[in-house]
Backbone as CSV, one residue per row, in Angstrom:
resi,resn,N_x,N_y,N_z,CA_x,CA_y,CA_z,C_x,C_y,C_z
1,UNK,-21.792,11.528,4.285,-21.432,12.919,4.492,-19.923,13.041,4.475
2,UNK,-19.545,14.000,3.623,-18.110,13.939,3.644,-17.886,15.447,4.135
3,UNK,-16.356,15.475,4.698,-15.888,16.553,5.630,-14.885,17.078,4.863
4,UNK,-14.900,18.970,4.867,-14.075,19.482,3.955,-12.224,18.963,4.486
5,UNK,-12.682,18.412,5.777,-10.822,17.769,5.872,-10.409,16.979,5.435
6,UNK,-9.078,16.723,4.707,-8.631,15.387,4.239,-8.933,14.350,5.435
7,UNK,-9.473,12.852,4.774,-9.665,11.987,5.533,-8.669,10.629,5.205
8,UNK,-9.142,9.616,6.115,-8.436,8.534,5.654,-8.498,8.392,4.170
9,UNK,-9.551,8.325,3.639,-10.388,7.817,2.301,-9.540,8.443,1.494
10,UNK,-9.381,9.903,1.607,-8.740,10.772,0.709,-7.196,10.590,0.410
11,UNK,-6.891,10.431,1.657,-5.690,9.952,1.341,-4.869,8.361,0.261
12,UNK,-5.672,7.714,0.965,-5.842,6.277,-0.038,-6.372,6.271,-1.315
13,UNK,-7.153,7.212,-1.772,-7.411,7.471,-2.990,-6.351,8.284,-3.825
14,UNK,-5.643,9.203,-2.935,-4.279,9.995,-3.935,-2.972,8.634,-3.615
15,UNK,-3.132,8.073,-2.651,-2.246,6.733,-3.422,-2.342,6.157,-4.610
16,UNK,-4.002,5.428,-4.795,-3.899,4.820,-5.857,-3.440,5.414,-6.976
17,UNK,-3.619,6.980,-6.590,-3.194,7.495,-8.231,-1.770,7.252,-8.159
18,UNK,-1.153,7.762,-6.937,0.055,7.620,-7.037,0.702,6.201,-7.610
19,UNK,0.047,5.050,-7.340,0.826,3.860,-7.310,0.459,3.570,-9.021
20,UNK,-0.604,4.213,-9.528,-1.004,3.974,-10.901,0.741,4.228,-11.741
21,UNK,0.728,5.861,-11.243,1.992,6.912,-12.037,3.152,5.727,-11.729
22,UNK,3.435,5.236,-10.355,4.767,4.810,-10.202,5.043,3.223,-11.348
23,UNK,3.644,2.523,-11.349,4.131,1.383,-12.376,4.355,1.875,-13.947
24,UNK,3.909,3.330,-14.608,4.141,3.201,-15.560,5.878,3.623,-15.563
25,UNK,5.980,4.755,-14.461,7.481,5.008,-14.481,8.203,4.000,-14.443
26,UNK,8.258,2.859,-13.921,8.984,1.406,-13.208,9.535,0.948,-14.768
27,UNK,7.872,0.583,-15.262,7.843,0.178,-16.449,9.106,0.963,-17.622
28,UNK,9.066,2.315,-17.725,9.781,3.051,-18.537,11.080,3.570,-18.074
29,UNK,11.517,3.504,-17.076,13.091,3.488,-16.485,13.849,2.508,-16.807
30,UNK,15.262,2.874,-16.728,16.166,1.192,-16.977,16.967,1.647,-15.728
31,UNK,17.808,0.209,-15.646,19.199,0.313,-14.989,18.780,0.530,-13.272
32,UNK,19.929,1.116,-12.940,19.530,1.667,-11.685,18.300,2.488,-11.215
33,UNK,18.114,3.237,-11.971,16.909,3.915,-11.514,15.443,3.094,-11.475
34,UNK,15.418,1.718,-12.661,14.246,1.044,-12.425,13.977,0.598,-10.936
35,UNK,15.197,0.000,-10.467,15.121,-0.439,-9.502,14.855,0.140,-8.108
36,UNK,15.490,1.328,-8.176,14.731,2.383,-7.129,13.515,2.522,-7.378
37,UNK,13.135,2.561,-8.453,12.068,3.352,-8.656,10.690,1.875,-8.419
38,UNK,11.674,0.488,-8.538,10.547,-0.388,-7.940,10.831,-0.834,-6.346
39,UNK,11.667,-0.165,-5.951,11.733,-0.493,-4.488,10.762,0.959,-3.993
40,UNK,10.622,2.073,-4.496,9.776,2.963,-4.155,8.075,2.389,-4.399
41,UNK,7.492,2.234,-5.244,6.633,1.084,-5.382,6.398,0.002,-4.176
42,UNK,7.582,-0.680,-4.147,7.199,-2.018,-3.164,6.698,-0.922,-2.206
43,UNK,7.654,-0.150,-1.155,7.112,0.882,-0.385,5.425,1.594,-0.120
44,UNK,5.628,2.195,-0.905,4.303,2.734,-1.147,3.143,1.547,-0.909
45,UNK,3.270,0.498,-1.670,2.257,-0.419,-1.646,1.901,-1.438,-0.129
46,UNK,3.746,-1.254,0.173,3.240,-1.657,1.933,3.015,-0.937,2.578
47,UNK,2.765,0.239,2.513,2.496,1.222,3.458,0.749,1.481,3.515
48,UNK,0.769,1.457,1.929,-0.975,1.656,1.815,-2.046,0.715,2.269
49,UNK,-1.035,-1.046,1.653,-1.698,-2.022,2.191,-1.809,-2.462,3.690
50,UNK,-1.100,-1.974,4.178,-0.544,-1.784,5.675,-1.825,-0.909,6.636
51,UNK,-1.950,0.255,6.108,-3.154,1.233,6.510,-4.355,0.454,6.134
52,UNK,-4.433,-0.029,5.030,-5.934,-1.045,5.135,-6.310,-1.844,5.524
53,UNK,-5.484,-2.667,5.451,-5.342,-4.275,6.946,-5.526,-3.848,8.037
54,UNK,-4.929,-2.897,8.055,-4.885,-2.526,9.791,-6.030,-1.502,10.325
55,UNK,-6.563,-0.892,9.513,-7.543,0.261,10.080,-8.880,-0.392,8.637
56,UNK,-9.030,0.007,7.553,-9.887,-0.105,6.550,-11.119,-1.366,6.614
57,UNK,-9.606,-2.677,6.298,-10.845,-3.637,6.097,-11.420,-3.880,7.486
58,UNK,-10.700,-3.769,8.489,-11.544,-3.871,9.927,-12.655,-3.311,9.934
59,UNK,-12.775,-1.692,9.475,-14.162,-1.503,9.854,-14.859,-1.864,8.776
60,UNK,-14.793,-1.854,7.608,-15.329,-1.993,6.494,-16.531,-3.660,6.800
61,UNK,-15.804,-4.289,7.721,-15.854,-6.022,7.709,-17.050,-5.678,8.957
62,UNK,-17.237,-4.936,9.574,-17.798,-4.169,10.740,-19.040,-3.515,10.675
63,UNK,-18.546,-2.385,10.320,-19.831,-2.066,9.437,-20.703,-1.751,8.167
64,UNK,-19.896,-2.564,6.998,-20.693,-2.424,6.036,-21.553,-4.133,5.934
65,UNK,-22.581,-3.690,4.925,-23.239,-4.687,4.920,-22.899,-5.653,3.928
66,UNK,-22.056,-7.113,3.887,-21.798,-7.978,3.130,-20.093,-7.173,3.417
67,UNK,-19.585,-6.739,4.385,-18.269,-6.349,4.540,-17.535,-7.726,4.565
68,UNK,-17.755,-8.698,5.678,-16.704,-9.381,5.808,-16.593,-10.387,4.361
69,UNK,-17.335,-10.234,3.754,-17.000,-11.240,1.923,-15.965,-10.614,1.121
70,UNK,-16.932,-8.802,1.315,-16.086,-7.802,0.250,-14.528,-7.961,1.240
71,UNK,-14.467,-7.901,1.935,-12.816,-7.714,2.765,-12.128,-9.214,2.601
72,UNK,-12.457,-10.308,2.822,-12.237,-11.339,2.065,-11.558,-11.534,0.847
73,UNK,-12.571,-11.190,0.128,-11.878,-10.990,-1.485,-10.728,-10.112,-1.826
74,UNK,-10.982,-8.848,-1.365,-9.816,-7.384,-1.273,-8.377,-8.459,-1.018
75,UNK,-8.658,-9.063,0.614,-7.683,-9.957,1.189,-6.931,-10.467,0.637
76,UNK,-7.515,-11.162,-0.171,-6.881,-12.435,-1.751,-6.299,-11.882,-2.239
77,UNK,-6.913,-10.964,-2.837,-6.155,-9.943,-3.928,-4.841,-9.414,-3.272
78,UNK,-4.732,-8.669,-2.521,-3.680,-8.274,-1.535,-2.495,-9.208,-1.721
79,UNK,-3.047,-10.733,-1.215,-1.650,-11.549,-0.782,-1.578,-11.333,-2.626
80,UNK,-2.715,-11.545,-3.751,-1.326,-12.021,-4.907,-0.945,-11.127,-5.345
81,UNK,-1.019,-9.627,-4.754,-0.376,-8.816,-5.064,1.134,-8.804,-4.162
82,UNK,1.427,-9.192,-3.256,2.584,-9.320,-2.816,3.122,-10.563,-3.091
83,UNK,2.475,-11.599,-3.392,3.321,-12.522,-4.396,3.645,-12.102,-5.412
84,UNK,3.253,-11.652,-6.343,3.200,-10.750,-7.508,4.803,-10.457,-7.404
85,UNK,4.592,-9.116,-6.562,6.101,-8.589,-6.451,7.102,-9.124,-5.560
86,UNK,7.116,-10.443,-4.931,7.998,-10.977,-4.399,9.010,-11.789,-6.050
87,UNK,7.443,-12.222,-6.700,8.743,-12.794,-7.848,9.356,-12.075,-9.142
88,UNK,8.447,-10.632,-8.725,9.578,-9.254,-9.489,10.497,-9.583,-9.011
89,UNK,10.574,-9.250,-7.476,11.622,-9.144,-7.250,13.472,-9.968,-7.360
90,UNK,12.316,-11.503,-7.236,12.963,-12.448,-7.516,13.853,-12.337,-8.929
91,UNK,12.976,-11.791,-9.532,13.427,-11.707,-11.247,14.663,-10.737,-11.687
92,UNK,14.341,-10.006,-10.852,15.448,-8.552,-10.823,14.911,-7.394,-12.091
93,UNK,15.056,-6.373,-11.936,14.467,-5.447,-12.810,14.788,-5.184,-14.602
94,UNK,16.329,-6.528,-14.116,16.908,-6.834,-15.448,16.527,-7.643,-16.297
95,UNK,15.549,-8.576,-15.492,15.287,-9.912,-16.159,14.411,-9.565,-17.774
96,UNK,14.161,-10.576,-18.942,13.517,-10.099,-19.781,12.050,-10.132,-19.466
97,UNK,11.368,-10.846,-18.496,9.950,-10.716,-18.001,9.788,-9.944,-17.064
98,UNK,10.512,-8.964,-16.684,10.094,-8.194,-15.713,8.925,-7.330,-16.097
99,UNK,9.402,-6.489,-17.029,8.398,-5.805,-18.167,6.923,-6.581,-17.773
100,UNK,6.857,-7.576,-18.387,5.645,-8.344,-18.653,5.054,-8.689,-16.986
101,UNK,5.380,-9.368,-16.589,5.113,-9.209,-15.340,4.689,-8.536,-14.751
102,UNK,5.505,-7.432,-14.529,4.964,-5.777,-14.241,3.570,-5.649,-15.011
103,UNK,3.710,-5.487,-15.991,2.244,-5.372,-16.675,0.907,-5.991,-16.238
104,UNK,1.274,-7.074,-15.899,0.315,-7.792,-15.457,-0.319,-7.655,-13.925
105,UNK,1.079,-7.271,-13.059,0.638,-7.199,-11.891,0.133,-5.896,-11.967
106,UNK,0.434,-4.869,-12.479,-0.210,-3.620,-12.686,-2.041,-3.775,-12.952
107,UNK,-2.031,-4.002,-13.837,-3.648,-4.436,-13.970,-4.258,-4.803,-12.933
108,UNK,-3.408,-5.890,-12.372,-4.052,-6.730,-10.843,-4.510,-5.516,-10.016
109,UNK,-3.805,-4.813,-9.566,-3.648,-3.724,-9.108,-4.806,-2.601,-9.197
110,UNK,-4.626,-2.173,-10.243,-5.805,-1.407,-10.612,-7.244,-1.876,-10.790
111,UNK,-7.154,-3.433,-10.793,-8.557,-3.960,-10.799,-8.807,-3.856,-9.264
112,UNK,-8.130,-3.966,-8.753,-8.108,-4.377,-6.883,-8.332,-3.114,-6.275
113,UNK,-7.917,-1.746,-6.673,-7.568,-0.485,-6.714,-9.369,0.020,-6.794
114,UNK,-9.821,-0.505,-7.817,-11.770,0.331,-8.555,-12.264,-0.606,-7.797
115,UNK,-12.160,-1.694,-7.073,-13.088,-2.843,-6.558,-13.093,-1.997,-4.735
116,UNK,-11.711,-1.492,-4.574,-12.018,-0.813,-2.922,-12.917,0.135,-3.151
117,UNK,-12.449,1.109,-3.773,-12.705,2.789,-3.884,-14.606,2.026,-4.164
118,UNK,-15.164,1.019,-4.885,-16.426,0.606,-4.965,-17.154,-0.057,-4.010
119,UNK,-16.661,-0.797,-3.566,-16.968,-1.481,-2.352,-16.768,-1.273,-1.171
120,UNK,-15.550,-0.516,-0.996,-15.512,0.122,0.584,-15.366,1.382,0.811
121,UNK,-14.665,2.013,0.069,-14.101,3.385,0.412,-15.592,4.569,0.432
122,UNK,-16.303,4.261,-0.634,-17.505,5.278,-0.566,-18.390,4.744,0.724
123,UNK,-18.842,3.539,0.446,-19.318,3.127,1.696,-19.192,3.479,2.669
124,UNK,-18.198,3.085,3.144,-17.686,3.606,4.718,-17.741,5.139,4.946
125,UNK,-18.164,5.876,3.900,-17.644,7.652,3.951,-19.370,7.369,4.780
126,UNK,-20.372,6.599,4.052,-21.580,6.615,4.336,-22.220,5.889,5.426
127,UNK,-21.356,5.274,6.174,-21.634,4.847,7.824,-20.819,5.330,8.275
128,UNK,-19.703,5.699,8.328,-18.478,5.932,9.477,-18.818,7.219,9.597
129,UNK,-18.493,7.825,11.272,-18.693,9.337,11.075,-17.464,10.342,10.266
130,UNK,-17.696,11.188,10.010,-16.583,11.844,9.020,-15.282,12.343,9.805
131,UNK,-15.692,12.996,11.456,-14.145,12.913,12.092,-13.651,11.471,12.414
132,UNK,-14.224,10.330,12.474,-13.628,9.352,12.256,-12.785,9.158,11.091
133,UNK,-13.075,9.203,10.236,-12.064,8.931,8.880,-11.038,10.153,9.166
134,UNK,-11.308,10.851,9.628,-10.326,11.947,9.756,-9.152,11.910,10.425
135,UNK,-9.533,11.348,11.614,-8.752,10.589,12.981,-7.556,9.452,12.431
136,UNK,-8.782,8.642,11.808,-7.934,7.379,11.295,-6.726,7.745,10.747
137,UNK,-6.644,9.224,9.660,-5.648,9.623,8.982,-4.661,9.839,9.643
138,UNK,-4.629,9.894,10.974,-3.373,9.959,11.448,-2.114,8.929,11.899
139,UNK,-3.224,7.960,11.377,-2.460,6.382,11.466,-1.357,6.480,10.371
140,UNK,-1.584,6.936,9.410,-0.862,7.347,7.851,0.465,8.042,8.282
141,UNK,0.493,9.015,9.311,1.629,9.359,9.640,3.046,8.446,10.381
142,UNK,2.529,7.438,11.191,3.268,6.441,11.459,3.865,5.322,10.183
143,UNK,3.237,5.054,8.630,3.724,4.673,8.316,4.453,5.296,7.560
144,UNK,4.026,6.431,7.596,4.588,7.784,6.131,6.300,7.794,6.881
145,UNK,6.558,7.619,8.303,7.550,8.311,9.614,8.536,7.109,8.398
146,UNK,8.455,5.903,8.269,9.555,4.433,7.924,9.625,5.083,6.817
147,UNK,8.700,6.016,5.580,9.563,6.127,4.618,10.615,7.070,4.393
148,UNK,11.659,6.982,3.680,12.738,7.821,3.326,12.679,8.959,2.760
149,UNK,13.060,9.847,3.109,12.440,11.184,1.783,13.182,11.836,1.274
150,UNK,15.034,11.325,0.913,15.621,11.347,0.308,16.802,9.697,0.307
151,UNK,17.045,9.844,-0.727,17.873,8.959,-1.238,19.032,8.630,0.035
152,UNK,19.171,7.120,0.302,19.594,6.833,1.868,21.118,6.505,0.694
153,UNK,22.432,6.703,1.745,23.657,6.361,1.320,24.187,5.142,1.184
154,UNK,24.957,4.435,0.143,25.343,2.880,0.259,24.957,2.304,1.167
155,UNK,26.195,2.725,2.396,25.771,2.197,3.847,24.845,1.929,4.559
156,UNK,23.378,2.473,4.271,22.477,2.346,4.571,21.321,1.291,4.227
157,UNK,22.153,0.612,3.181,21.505,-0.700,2.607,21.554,-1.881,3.724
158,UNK,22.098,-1.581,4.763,22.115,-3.029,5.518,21.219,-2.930,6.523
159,UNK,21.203,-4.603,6.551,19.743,-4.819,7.284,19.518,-4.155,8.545
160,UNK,17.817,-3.720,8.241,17.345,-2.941,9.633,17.727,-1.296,9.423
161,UNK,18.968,-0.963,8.620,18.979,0.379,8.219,17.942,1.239,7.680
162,UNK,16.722,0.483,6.496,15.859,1.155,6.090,15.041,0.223,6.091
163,UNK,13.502,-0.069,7.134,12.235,-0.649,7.257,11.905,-1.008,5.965
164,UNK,11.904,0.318,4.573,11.389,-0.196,3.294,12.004,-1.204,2.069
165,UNK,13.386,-1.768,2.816,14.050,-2.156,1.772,14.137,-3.705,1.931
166,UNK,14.186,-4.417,0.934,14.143,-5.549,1.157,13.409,-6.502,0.266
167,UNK,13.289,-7.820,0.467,12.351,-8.345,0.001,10.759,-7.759,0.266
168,UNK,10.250,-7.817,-0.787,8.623,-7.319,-0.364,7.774,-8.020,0.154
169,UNK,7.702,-9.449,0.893,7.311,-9.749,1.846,7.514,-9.378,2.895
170,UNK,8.960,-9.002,3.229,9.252,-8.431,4.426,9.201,-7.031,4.784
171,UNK,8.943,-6.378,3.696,9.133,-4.956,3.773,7.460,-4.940,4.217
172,UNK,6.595,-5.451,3.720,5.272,-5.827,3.942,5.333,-6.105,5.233
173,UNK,5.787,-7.255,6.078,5.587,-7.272,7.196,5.882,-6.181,8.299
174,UNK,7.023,-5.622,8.097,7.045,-4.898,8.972,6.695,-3.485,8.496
175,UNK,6.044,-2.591,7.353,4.940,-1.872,7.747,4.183,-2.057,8.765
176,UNK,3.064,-3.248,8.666,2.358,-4.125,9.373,2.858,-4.158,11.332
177,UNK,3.234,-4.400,10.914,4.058,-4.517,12.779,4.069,-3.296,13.016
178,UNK,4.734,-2.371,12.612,4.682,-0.308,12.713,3.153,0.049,13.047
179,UNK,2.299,-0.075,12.343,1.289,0.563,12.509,0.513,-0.361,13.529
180,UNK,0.587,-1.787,13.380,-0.329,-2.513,14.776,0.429,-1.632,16.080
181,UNK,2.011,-1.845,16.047,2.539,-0.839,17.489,1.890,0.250,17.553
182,UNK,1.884,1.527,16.705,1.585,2.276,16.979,-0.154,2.408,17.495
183,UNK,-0.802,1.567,16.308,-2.327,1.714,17.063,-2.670,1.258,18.707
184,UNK,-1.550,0.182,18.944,-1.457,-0.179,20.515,-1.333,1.133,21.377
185,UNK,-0.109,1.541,20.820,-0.058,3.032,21.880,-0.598,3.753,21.945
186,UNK,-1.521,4.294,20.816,-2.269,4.880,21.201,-4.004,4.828,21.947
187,UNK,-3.857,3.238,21.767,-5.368,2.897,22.631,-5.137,3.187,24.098
């Protein structure tokens, strides 16, 4: 049963589109702007992956049936998606394999992307109650709070100035840490 309010689900589903749009832009930018435009990316992707670790595959592993395998696998996928873009990053947006790379992790992505929305996301609409998913959505606001929503000044590049910047392991971790705090406070 689904509820005419945006829910968790809903929201994670206008990510994926979103994160679809941002690799082809990544892909087709140069110079400076690629690089924003893949540090916006890394972002997005810890924020989303961040909300699913932390709220999704839990219940998914909970109460769907054959959850904790399907969350397992998702899992995998996850870390080589942040390996993935740790050795973008490594590469720099200049490198001549970035392109290719990108490409590839993109796919990863979108295969990992039709395997949730199949395996968990409808599911869970079909055990979880619907103000639950609704509720959950407000977890989204604590990580949505770390992102930037305009362009931060030079100065603001140094460490601890902006949660999203960084290597994407670390920018990964501490999404992660944000939203476990916040779900603490609010239990």
């Amino acid at each position: 049963m689904h509820t005419a309010q945006e829910d968790i689900i809903d929201t994670l589903l206008a990510h994926h589109q979103q994160i679809k749009l941002l690799f082809g832009t990544v892909q087709s930018a140069t110079g400076d702007h690629k690089q924003q435009l893949f540090e916006e990316l890394v972002a997005l992707l810890a924020v989303h992956e961040g909300v699913e670790a932390t709220l999704i595959h839990p219940l998914a592993a909970e109460k769907l049936p054959e959850g904790e395998s399907v969350v397992s696998a998702r899992l995998g996928e996850e870390q080589d998606a942040k390996e993935g873009l740790a050795k973008l990053y490594d590469l720099g947006t200049g490198h001549p394999q970035f392109d290719l790379e990108l490409a590839t992790l993109r796919d990863a992505v979108a295969a990992h992307a039709e395997l949730e929305e199949l395996l968990e996301f409808g599911q869970l609409r079909e055990v979880v109650d619907a103000d639950q998913l609704v509720r959950m959505r407000a977890a989204l606001a604590v990580a949505a709070a770390l992102t930037p929503t305009h362009p931060l000044p030079d100065g603001a590049a140094t460490p601890g100035a902006n949660p999203l910047r960084g290597t994407p392991l670390a920018v990964f971790d501490r999404v992660r840490d944000a939203l476990r705090d916040a779900e603490r406070s609010a239990s």
